[in-house]
C-alpha positions in Angstrom: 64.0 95.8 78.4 67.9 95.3 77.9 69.4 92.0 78.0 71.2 93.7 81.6 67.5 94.1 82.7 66.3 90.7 81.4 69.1 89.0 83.5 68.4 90.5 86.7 65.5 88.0 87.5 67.6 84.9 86.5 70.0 86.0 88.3 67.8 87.1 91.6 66.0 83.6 91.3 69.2 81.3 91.1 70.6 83.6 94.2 68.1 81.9 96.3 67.8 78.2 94.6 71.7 78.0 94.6 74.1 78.1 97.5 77.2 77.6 95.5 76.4 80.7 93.7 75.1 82.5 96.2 78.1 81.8 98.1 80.6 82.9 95.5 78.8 85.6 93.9 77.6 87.9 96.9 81.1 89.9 97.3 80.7 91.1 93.9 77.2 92.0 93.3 76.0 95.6 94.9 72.1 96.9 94.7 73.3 99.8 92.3 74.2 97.3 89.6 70.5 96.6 88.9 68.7 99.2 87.0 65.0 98.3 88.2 64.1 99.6 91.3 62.2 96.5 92.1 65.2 94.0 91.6 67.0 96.6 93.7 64.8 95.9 96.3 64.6 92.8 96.4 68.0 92.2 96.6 68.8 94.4 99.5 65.8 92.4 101.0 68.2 89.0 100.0 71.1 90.2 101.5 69.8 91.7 104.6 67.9 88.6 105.4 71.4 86.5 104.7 73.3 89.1 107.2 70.6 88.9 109.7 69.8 85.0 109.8 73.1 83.5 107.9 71.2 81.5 105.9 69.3 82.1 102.1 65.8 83.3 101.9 63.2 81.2 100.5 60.4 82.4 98.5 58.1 82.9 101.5 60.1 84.3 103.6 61.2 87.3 100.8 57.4 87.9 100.2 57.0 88.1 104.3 59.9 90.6 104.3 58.0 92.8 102.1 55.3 94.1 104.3 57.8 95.9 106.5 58.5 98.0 103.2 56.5 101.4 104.2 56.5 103.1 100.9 54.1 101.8 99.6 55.5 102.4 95.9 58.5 100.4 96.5 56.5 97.7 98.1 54.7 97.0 94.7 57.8 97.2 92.6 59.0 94.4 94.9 56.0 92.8 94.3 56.0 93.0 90.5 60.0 92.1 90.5 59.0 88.8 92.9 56.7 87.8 90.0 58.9 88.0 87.3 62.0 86.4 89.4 59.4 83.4 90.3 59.1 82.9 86.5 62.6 83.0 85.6 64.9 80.0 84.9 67.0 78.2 86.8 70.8 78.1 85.6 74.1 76.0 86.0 76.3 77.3 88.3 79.3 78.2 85.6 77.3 79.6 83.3 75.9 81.9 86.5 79.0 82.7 87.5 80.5 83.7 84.3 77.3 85.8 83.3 77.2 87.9 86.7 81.0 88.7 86.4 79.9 89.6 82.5 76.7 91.9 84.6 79.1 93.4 87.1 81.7 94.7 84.4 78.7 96.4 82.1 77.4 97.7 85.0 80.3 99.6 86.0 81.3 100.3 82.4 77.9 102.3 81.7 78.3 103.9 85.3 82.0 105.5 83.9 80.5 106.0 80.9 78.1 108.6 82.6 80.6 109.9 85.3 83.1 110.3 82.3 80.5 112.2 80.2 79.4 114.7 82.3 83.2 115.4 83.7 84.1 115.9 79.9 80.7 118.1 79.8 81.4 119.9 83.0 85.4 120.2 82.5 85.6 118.6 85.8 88.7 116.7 86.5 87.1 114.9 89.9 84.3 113.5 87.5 87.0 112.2 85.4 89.7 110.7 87.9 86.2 109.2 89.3 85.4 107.5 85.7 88.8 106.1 85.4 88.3 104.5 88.9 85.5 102.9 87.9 87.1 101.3 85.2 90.0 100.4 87.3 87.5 98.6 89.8 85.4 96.9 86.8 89.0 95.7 85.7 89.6 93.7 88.9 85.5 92.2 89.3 86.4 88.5 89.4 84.8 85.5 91.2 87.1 83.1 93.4 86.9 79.7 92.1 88.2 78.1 95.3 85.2 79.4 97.3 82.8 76.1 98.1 85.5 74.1 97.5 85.1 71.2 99.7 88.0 69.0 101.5 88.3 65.5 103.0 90.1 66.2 106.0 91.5 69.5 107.6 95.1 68.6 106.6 94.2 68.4 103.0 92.2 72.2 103.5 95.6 73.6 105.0 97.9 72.2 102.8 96.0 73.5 99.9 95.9 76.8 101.2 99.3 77.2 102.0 100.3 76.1 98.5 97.6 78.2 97.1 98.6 80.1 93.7 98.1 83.6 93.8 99.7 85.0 90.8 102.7 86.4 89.7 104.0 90.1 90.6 105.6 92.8 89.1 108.0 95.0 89.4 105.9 98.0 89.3 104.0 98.8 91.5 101.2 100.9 89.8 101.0 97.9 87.4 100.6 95.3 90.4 97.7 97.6 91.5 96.1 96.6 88.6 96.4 92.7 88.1 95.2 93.1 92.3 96.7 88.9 92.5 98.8 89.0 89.8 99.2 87.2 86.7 96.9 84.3 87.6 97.3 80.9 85.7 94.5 80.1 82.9 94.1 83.7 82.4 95.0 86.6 79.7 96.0 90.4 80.3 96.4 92.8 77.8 98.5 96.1 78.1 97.2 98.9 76.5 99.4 101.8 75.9 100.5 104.2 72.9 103.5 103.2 70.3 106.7 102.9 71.0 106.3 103.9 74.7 108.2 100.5 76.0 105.3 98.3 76.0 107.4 94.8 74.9 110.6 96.3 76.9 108.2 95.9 80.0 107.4 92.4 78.9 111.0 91.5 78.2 112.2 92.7 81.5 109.8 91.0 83.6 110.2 87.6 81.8 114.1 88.5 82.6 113.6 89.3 86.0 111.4 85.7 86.5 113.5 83.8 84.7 116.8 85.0 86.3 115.3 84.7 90.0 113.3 81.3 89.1 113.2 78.5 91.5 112.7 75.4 89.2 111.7 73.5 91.9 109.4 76.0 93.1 108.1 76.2 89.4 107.7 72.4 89.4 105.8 72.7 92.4 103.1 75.5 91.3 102.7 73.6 88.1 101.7 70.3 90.7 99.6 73.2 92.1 97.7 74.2 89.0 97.5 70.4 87.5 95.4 69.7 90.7 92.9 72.6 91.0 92.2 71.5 87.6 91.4 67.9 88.5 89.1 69.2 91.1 86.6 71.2 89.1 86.5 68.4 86.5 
């Protein structure tokens, strides 16, 4: 098996032992990421069970959900994927989240990969447009942080809201497509283009345009922002 395979039971067992990432890894996982059939499965029969009941599946109830499975095929693959997911370890939350995001983004990869192939095979442009959105969607996979966040009081929820960070625009719009939030604080983006086609004249004139419109206050204010979101996860 690959080490993509191997993770798919760690990953299906923690979904059910841990509602913190459950909770902020669902959005980004999709049954076509797994390559086993039986992991596949089974994680459909996760998520439908969360969109029926609102609530996580315990072992039991998964194993129960199997015997509406009518093929009978894909019933044992389930089965066999249970198993392994029963023996697999349990993991800390960051380390979770960070290796999902890590599964996501080599799942879509090798799916561009293909698509990209067979358009270059095929000299078909809607294969390759298709591979390039891939990679554009694989570029934006990220887990929000703030979700499971938890709050005193309702004040201190809406106030961090409102305050909330969410990145810093461009001027460009087909750029600003690409960072989806922005240039977010605590992370790195890397522009990838041929020489001498205006790459650090971008960077100069958007540091221009910041500095030129900056509120300091504002800036003082964010920084307050970032300082404390920081103090929370510690």
């Amino acid at each position: 098996m690959t080490d993509m395979e191997l993770y798919e039971p760690i990953l299906l067992k923690n979904l059910i032992k841990n509602p913190e990432f459950f909770s902020k890894s669902l959005s980004i996982i999709e049954p076509k990421y797994f390559k086993r059939i039986g992991n596949q499965e089974l994680f459909k029969l996760i998520k439908n069970y969360y969109t029926t009941y609102k609530n996580i599946p315990n072992s039991t109830e998964l194993i129960a959900s199997v015997k509406n499975i009518q093929n009978a095929e894909i019933r044992n693959s389930i089965i066999d994927a249970s198993k392994e997911m029963q023996s697999a370890e349990l993991c800390g939350t960051e380390y979770l989240l960070d290796e999902t995001v890590k599964w996501v983004k080599d799942s879509l990869y090798l799916e561009a990969l293909m698509v990209g192939s067979d358009g270059l095979q095929k000299k078909n442009d809607d294969m390759k447009l298709k591979a390039k959105q891939i990679l554009d969607e694989m570029a934006k996979v990220s887990i929000d942080s703030d979700l499971g966040l938890s709050f005193d009081d309702i004040d201190e929820m809406i106030k961090y809201y409102q305050e909330r960070n969410i990145g810093i625009r461009t001027q460009h719009k087909e750029l600003n497509k690409r960072l989806g939030s922005g240039f977010l604080p605590g992370t790195l983006n890397v522009l990838l283009a041929a020489q001498g086609v205006g790459k650090c004249s971008k960077g100069t004139d958007e540091i221009n345009i910041y500095v030129k419109d900056c509120d300091y206050e504002e800036f003082e204010k964010k920084l307050q922002i970032i300082r404390s979101k920081k103090n929370k996860k510690s």
